[in-house]
N, C-alpha and C positions, 0 to 999 in steps of 0.2 A: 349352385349359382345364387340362388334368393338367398341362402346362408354368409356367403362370401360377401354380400352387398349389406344385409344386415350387422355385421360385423365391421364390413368398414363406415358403417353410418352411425356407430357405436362409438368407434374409435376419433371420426370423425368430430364427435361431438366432445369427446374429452378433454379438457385442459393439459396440456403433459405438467405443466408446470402447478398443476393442482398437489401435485403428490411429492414436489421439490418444498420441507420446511422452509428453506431460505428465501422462500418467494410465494409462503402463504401467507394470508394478513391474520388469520385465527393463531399465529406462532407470536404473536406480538411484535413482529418488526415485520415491517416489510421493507422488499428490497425492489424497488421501480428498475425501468429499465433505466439506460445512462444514456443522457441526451446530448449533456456537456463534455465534450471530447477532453479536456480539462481536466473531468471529473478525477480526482484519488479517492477511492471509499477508506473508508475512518471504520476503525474495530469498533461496535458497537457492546458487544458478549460474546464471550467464548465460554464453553462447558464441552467439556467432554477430553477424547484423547486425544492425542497428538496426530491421530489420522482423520477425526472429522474437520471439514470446514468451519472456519469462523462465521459469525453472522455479519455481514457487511449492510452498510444504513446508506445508501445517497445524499450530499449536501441537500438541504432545503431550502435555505433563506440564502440571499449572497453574503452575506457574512460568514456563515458557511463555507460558501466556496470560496470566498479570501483564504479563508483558513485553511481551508484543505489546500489551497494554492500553497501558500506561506509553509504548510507544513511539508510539500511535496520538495522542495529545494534545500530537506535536509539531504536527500538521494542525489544531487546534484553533485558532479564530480573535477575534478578539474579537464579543463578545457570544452566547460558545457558551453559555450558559444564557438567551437571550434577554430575559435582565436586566441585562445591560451588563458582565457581568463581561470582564475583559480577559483576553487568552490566556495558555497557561502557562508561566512562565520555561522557557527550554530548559535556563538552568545548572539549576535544581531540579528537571526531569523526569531530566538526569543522575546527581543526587546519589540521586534515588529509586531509580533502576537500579540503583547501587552499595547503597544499602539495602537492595533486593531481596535481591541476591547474601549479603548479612551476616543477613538474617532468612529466609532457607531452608534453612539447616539447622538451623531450632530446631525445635518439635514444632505451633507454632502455624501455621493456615493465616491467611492473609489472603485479603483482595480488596483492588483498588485504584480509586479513583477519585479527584475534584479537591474540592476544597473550593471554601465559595461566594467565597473568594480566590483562585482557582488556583493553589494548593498542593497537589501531591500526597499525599494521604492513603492510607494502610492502614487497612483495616476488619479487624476481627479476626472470623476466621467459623468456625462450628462448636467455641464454645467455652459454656462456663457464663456465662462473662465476657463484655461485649459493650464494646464500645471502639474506640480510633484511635489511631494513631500520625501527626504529620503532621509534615513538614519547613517550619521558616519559611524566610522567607526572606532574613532573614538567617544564615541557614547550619546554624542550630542546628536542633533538634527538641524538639518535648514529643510525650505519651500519657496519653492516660486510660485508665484501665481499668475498667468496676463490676460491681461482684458482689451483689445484695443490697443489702447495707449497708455493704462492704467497694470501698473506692475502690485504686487506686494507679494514681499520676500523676506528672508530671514536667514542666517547664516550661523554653524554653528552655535545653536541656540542649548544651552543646557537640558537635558529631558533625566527626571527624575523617575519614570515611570509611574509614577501615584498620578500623575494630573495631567493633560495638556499644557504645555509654556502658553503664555498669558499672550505674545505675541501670536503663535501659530490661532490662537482659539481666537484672538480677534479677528484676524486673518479669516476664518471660514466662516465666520457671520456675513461678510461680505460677501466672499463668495455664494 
């Protein structure tokens, strides 16, 4: 009996996931738990054969999870809104990536999801203003923005991907 108690106050004490590399921090990644229902883990390193697991990373910053968003609606299929919508151009979940990268370093946050055209959209969040920014697809972009009584908008705007359109980048100073 003392033995039996010894032994589960032993076991007790162990981590199980001490002895899981994928979830030590001495392996050099570490894998948290997933808090964000949201979350799609991103391959960080793979080594090995084709029967080990990959090393899987959790988004950290929200840009991050845009991205891992943005990137999860390449697996989108048709009739992902169960009303027939068709899945999401891959050239335009690209060009949204590349938007990403040109609207994170302004002071506005976003969120992202698909329009009932699957077009990737930016939702503007934690602002006075409540609004979108979306990519058509032919290539260009518009955004709404509304405040009140105070709109700014833009429609079909050229986007070259090197730079924010001088319109939209006005546009979020305001906001």
């Amino acid at each position: 009996m003392l033995m039996n108690l010894a032994l589960s106050s032993a076991i007790d004490a162990v981590d199980l996931n001490e002895f899981d590399p994928r979830t030590r921090s001495d392996s050099g990644i570490y894998v948290g738990q997933v808090i964000d229902e949201d979350f799609v883990p991103q391959l960080v390193a793979y080594s090995g054969g084709e029967d080990d697991l990959p090393l899987l990373k959790q988004a950290t910053t929200e840009i991050d999870h845009i991205l891992s968003r943005l990137r999860s609606f390449r697996t989108w299929r048709q009739n992902w809104d169960a009303e027939g919508a068709e899945p999401p151009d891959p050239n335009l979940l690209e060009r949204a990536i590349v938007l990403l990268s040109l609207l994170a370093p302004t002071r506005v946050r976003f969120g992202v999801g698909l329009d009932a055209d699957s077009r990737p959209m930016f939702n503007i969040r934690d602002s006075i203003y409540d609004g979108h920014i979306v990519l058509e697809n032919d290539g260009t972009l518009s955004f709404f923005f509304q405040r009140d009584n105070q709109e700014l908008s833009g429609h079909n705007i050229p986007f070259d991907g090197r730079s924010l359109p001088v319109e939209l980048e006005q546009s979020l100073e305001l906001v």
